[in-house]
C-alpha positions as a printed Julia matrix, in Angstrom:
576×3 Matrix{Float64}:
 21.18   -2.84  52.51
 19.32   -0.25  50.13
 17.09    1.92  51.75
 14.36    3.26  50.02
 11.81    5.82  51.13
  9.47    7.05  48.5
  6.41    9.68  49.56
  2.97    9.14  48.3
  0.72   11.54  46.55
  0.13   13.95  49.04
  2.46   12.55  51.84
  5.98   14.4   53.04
  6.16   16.76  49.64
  8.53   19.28  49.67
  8.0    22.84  49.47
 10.09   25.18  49.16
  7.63   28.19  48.96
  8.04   31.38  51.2
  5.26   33.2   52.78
  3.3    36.01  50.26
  5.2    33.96  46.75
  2.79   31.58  44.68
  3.52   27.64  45.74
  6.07   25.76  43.18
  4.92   22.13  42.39
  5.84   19.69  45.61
  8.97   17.8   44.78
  8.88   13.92  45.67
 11.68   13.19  47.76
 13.27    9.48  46.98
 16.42    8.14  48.51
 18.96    6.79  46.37
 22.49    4.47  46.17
 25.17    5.18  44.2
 26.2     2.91  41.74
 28.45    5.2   39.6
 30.3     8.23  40.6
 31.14   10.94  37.62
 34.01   11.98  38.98
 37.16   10.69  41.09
 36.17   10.36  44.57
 37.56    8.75  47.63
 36.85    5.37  48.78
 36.29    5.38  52.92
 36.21    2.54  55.45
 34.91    2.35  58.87
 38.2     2.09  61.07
 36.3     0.37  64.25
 40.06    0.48  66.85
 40.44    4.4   66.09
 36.22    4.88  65.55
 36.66    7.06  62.77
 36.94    6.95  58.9
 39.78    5.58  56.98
 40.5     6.44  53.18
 41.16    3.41  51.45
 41.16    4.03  47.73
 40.4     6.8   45.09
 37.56    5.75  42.7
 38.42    6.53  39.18
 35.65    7.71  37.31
 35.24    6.31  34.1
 34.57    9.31  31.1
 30.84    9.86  29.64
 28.99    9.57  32.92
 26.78   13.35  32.79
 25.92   12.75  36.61
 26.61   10.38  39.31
 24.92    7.13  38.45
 22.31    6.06  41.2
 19.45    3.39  41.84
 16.04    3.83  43.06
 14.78    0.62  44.52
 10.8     0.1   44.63
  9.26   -2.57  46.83
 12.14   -4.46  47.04
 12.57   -6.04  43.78
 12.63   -3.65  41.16
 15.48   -0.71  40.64
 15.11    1.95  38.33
 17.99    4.19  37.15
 18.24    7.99  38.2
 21.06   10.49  37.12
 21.83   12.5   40.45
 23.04   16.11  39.63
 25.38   17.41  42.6
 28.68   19.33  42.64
 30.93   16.29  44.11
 30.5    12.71  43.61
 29.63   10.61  46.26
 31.04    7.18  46.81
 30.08    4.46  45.47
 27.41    2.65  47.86
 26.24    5.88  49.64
 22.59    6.68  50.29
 21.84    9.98  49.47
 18.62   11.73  49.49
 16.9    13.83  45.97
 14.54   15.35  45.04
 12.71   14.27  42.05
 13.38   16.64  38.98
 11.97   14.6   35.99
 13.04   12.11  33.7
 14.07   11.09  29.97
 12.86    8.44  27.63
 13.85    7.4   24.55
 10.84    6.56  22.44
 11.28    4.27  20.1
 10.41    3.87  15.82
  8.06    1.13  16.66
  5.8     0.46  19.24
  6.81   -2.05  22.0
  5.48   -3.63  25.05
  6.61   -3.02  28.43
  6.21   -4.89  31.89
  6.45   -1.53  34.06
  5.5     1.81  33.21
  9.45    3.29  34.44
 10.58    0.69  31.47
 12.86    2.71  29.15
 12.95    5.77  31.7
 15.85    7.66  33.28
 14.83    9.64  36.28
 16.45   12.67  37.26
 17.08   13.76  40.98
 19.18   16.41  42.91
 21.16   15.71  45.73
 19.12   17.64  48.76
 22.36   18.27  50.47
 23.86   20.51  47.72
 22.77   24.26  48.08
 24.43   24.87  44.92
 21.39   22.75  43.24
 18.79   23.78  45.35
 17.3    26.34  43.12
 16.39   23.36  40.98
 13.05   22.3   39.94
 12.29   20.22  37.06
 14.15   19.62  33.96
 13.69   22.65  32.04
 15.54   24.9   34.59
 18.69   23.26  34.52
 21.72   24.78  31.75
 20.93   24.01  28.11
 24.37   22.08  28.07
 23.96   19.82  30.82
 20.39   19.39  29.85
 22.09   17.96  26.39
 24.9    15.92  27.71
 21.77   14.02  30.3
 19.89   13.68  26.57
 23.01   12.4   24.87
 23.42    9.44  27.7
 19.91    8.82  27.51
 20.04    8.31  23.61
 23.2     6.16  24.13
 22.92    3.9   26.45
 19.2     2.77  26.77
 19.78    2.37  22.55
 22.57   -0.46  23.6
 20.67   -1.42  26.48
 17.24   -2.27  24.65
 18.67   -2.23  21.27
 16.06    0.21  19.93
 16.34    2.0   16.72
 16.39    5.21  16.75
 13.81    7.64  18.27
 14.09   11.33  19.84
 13.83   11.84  23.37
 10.97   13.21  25.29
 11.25   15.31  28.65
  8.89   14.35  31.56
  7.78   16.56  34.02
  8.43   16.25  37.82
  5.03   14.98  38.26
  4.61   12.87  35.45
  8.04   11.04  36.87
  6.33   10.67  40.11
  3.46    9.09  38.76
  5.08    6.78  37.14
  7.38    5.94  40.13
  3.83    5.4   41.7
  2.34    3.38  39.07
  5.29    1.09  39.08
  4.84    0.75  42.97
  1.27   -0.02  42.57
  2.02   -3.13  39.69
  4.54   -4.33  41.94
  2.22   -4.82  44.85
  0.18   -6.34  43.04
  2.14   -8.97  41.48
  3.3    -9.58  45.07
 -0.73  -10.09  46.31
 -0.71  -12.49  42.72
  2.03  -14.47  44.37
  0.65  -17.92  46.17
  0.94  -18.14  49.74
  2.31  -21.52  50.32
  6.16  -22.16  49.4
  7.02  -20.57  46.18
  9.45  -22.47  44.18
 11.91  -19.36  43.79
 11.68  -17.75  46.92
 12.05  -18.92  50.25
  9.41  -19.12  52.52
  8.56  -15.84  54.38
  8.29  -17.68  58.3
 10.74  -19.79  59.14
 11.01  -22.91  61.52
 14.28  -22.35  62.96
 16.63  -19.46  62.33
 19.55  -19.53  59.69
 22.82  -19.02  61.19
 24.35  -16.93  57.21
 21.13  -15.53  56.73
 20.79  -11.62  57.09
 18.79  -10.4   60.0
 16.67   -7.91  58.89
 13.93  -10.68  57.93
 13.74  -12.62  60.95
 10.66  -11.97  63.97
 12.2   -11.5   67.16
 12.04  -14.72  68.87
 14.19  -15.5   65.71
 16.53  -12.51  66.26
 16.76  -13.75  69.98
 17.66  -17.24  69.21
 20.46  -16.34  66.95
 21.61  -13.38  69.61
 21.57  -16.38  71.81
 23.62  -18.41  69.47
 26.42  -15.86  69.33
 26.98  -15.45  72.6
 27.54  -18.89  72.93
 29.52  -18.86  70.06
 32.11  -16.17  71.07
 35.1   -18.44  72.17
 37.45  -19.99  70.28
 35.83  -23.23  69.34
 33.32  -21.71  67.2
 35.49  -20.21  64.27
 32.15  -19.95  62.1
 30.82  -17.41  64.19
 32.18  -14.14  63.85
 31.93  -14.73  59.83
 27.99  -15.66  59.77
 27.88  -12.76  61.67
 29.54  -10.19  59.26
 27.86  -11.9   56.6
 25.32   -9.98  57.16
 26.71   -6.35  56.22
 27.89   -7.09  52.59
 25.85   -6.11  49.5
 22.15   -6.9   49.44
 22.51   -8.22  46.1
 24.78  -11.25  47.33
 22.35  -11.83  50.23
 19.96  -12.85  47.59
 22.4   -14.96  45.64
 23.37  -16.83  49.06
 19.83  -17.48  49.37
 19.55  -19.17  46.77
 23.04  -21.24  46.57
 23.77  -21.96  50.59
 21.65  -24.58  52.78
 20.35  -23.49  55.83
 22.15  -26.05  57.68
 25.36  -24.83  55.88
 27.67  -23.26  57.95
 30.14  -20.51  57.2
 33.66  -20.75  58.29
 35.15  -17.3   56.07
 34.71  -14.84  53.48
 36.66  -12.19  51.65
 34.83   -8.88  49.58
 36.59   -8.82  46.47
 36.43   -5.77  44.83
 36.43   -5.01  40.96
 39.73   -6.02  39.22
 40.61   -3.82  35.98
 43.97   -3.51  34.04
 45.23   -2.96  30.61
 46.55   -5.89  28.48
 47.11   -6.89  24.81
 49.38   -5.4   22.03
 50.18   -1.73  23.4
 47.15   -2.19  26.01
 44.55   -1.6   23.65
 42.59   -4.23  25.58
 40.85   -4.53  29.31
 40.97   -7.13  31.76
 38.38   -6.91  34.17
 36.96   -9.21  36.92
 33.92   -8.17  38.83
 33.07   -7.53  42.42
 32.58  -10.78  44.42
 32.65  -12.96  46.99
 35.27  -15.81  48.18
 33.56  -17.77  51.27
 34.5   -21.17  52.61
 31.52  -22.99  53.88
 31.68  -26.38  55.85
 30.85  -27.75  52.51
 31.88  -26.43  49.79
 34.53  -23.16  48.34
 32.5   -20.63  46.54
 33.61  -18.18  44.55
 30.71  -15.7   44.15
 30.95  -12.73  41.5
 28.74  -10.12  39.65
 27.35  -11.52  36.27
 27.59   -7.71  35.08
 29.72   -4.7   36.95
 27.48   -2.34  39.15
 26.49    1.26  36.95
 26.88   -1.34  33.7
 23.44   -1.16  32.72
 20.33   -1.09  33.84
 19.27   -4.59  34.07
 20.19   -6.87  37.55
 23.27   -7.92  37.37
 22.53  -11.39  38.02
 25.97  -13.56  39.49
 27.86  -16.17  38.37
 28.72  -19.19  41.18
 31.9   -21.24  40.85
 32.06  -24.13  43.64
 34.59  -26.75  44.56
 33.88  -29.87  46.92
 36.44  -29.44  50.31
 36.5   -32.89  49.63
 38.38  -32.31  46.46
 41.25  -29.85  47.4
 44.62  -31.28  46.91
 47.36  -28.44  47.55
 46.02  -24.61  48.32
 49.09  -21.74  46.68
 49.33  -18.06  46.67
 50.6   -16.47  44.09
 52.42  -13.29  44.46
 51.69  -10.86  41.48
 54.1   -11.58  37.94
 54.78  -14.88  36.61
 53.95  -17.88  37.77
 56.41  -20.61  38.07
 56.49  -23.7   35.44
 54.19  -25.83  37.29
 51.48  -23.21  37.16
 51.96  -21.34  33.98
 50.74  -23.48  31.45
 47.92  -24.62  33.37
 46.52  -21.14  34.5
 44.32  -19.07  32.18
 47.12  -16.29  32.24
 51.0   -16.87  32.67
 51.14  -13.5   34.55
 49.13  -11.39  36.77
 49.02   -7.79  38.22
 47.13   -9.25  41.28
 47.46  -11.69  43.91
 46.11  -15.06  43.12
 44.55  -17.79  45.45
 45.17  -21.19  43.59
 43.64  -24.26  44.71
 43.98  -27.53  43.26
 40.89  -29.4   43.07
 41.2   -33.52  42.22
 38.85  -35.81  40.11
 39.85  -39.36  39.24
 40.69  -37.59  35.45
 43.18  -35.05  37.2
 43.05  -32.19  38.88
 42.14  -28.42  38.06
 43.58  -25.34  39.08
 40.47  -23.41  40.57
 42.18  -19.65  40.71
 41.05  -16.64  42.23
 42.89  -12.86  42.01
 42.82  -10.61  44.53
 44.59   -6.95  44.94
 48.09   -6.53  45.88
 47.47   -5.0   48.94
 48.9    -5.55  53.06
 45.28   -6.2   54.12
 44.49   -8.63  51.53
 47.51  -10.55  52.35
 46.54  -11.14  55.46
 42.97  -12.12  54.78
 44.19  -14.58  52.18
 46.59  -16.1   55.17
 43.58  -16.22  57.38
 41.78  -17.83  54.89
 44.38  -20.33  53.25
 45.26  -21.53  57.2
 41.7   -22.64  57.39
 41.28  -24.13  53.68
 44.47  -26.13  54.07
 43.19  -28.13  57.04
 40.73  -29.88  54.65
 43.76  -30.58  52.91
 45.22  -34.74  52.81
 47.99  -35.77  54.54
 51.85  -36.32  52.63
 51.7   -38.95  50.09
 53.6   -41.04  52.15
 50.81  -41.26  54.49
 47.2   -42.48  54.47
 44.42  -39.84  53.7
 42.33  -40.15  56.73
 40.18  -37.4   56.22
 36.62  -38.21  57.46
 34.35  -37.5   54.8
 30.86  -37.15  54.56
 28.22  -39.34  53.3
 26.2   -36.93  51.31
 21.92  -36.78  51.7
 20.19  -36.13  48.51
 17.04  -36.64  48.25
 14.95  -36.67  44.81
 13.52  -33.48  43.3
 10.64  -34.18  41.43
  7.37  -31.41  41.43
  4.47  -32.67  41.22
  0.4   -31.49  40.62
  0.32  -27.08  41.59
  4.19  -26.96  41.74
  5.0   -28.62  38.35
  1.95  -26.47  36.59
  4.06  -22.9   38.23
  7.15  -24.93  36.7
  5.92  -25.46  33.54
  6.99  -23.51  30.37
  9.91  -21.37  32.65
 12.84  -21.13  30.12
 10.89  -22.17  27.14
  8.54  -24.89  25.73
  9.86  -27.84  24.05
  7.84  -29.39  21.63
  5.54  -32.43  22.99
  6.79  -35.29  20.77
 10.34  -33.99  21.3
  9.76  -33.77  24.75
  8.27  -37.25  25.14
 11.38  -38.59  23.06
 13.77  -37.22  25.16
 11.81  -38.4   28.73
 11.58  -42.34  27.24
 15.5   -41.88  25.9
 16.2   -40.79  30.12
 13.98  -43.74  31.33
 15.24  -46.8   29.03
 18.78  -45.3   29.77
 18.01  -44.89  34.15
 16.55  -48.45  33.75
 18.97  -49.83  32.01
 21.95  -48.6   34.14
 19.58  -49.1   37.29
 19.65  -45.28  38.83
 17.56  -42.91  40.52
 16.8   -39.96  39.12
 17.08  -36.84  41.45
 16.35  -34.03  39.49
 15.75  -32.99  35.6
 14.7   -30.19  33.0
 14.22  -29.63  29.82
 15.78  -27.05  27.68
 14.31  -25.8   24.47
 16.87  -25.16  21.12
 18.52  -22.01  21.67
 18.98  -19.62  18.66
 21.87  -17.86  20.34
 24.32  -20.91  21.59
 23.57  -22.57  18.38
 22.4   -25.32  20.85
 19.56  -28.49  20.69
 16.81  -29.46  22.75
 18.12  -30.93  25.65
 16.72  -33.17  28.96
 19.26  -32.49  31.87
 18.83  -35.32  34.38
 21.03  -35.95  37.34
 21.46  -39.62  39.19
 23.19  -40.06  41.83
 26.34  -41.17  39.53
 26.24  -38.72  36.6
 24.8   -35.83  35.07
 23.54  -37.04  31.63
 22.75  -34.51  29.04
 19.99  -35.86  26.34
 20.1   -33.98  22.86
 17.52  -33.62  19.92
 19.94  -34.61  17.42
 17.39  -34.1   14.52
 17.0   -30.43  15.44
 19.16  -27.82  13.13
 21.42  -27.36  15.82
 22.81  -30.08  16.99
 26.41  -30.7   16.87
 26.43  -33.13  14.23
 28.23  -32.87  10.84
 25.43  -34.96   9.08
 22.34  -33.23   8.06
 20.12  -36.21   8.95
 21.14  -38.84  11.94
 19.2   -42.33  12.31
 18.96  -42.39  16.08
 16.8   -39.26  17.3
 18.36  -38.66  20.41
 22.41  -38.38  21.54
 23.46  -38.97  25.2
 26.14  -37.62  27.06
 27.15  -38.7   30.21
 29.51  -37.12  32.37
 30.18  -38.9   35.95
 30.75  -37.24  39.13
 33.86  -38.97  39.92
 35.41  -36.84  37.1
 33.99  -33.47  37.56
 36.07  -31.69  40.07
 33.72  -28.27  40.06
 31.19  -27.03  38.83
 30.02  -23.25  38.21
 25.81  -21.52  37.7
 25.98  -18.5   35.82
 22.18  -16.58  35.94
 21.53  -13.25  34.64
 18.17  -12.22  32.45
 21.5   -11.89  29.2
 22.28  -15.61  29.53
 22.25  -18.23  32.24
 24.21  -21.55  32.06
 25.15  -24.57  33.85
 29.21  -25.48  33.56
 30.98  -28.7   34.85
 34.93  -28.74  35.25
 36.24  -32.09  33.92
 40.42  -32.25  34.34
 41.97  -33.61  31.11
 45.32  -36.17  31.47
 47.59  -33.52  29.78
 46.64  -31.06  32.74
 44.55  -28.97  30.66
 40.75  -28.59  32.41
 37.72  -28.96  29.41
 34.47  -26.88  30.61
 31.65  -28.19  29.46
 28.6   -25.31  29.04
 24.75  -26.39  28.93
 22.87  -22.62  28.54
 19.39  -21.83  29.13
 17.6   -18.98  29.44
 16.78  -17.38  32.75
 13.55  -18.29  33.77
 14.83  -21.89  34.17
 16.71  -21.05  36.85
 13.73  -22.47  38.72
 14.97  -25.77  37.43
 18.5   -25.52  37.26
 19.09  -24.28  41.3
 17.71  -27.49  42.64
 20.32  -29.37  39.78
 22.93  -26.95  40.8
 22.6   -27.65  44.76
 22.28  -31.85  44.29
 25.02  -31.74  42.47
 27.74  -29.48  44.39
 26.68  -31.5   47.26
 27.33  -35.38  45.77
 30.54  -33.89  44.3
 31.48  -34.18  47.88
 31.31  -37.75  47.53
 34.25  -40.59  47.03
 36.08  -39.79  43.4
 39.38  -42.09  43.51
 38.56  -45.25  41.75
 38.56  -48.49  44.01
């Protein structure tokens, strides 16, 4: 968890005057993680048998960085970027503490709005345990040529980042960076004291009823922490396999905490989980090209497999990374293979997305009533990993059916869904969150859903509405999900639908996909592009993906979609 202590005006300012010498401005001291080293540095792990540290890995800088790349988290939901000047690199994930030297902007041709004042602004910090730095303080003291190669990034990066033309960068003084740091505190707040205090729709709900046995523990009052203290000790024979894993839950990056917040029920129980770090390899004609797989997640739940992953790797950029979420029913699995690192053998190789692999990879086949996907996941080639993956795969295969020979007697659930429909204050917050869709589209699309649900006799659970996206090249759509099928409602007069005639005599085009074919189904959300994909096995073997985008505001919609649907995937798929 990032820990972030930030001095107001006035309040813990450093000074490093002496007695009978004028007083130097008062440095704010911030505390910041590392996202991005500069330069090789060791990777360490806590080694609990021997109580000491254990080096793991070496962390291979990648070239351009002019200081170790670091976060500055404010209130808890915003974090700015800051360039950390010290002699060695710290690991990635380390706290370190600064002090505040200035920062760099990039201002722009044109003038453009900005939500926070820190928008657009690298801050610049020393590390407080280097003496070698400690003579620093503000921006105009440090060397001429590492003053240029901190401009040069600036220019860079926040160019790609914001795609900005061109503009010269201006220098901000200590203070003026610590104002702003304040400013954006003080917005923040009071967005928060904005917020309404019943339920919000994207956050869950700060008191609980009952504690949540994946959820971290920071959050929770103490008759809360006791219960679930009381729960593990009950917990701590072998009968309860779920517990030690909802209890180390709670250590991995804050970032996924949120994510599992969002995607995990709090009656969902954890059974195991594997960190994943970042994969990265050369590949292509004479390895001009780079594989890469971000740092994730794998956890088996009592209901589901998720395979949880970065949307963007950490020190990227400076927006939130976002995550992408790839589930698959237990109900589904059909065989669960490791593959050791090369080639895979016939029956694999022309279904996988690659014929070889550097890497370990966890395969799992996952059934519809279409055929069955191969749902893989690669992991490092290491003796720890191995073992982990064993761990897991014992526990993953006893979901699996019996021998063909025999009856499938796996009990299976009946799954609860009930109907997600917002209504009066909830569906006016709701409103407009991804985009507006014109009203007489709109109204086309909602009597096109109703004739069809009427027709067919279903319930609808949960919808929304996605506006024509210039980007995916992609129509106004209604998203609706019955208890039977997720049916997808285009505009087919708008410019983009996927129609070869310019003009179409029926206004609307409906695409249904039912459950019993879909064997998984994957949320991608990040504030570059957020989408909805279902997993539909093809007879040849082949798996077709089918990809509904929307932009990220609409998550608001599409999680409640997302967690109906994982959960009646769990349902009976083999036709009777």
């Amino acid at each position: 968890m990032v820990k972030v202590y930030i001095q107001k005006a006035g309040e813990h300012m450093q000074d490093k005057s002496k007695p009978g010498q004028p007083s130097p401005i008062s440095l704010m001291m911030i505390e910041v993680q590392v996202r991005q080293p500069h330069r090789d540095c060791p990777i360490y792990t806590w080694d609990s048998e021997r109580a000491c540290m254990r080096v793991t890995d070496i962390y291979r800088a990648e070239p351009g960085l002019p200081a170790d790349l670091t976060s500055l988290q404010l209130e808890g939901q915003l974090e700015v970027p800051v360039l950390l000047l010290n002699t060695s690199s710290f690991s990635p994930g380390t706290l370190a503490q600064a002090r505040l030297l200035g920062a760099l902007s990039l201002m722009p041709a044109e003038e453009q709005e900005h939500l926070y004042p820190s928008d657009n602004w690298v801050f610049v910090a020393a590390a407080e345990v280097d003496a070698a730095r400690s003579s620093y303080q503000s921006l105009e003291m440090l060397p001429p040529a590492q003053l240029g190669a901190l401009k040069a990034y600036v220019r860079a990066h926040v160019k790609v980042e914001q795609q900005q033309s061109a503009g010269s960068i201006e220098l901000h003084s200590a203070e003026t960076a610590a104002r702003c740091i304040r400013e954006t505190r003080l917005h923040l707040k009071r967005e928060q004291r904005m917020q309404p205090k019943g339920k919000s729709w994207f956050k869950r709900e700060e008191e609980e009823n009952r504690p949540v046995a994946w959820r971290a523990i920071e959050g929770l009052s103490e008759a809360l922490r006791a219960q679930l203290l009381h729960d593990r000790a009950l917990q701590e024979d072998p009968s309860a396999p779920h517990a030690q894993a909802e209890q180390l839950i709670r250590f991995v990056p804050q970032r996924f905490q949120h994510a599992l917040a969002d995607l995990l029920l709090d009656d969902e129980r954890l059974l195991a989980f594997l960190e994943r770090p970042l994969l990265r390899h050369r590949t292509g004609w004479l390895g001009m090209q780079t594989w890469r797989s971000n740092e994730g997640l794998f956890l088996v739940t009592d209901r589901q497999v998720l395979w949880l992953r970065d949307f963007l790797a950490l020190g990227s950029g400076f927006l939130p990374g976002g995550y992408i979420a790839h589930m698959a029913p237990l109900e589904r699995l059909q065989s669960i293979t490791i593959l050791p690192a090369g080639n895979a053998p016939d029956e694999f190789s022309r279904r996988l997305e690659s014929k070889d692999s550097p890497y370990l990879r966890l395969v799992m086949e996952v059934a519809s009533c279409t055929g069955s996907e191969l749902f893989a996941v690669e992991f490092p080639e290491k003796a720890e990993m191995e073992k982990a993956l064993a761990r897991i795969t014992g526990i993953l295969r006893a979901f699996l059916p019996y021998p063909q020979e025999q009856n499938d007697r796996r009990v299976r659930r009946l799954p609860a869904v009930e109907a997600w429909l917002p209504r009066g204050a909830e569906a006016e917050r709701l409103a407009g969150l991804g985009g507006i869709v014109p009203a007489a589209i709109a109204r086309r699309l909602e009597q096109r859903l109703a004739s069809q649900l009427k027709r067919d006799g279903e319930e609808l659970l949960v919808s929304a509405l996605v506006p024509p996206l210039e980007d995916y090249k992609s129509p106004a759509r209604l998203v609706a999900l019955t208890r039977s099928a997720l049916l997808v409602i285009e505009d087919a007069s708008g410019k983009f639908h996927r129609s070869s005639a310019s003009r179409v005599s029926h206004a609307e085009h409906t695409h249904r996909y039912d459950l019993t074919t879909i064997s998984s189904a994957q949320l991608r959300h990040s504030l570059l592009g957020s989408s909805l994909s279902l997993f539909v096995p093809q007879p040849a073997g082949r798996t077709q993906q089918h990809v509904f985008p929307f932009h990220s505001p609409a998550i608001a919609w599409f999680l409640p979609l997302f967690t109906r649907l994982r959960l009646l995937l769990s349902g009976s798929y083999r036709k009777s």
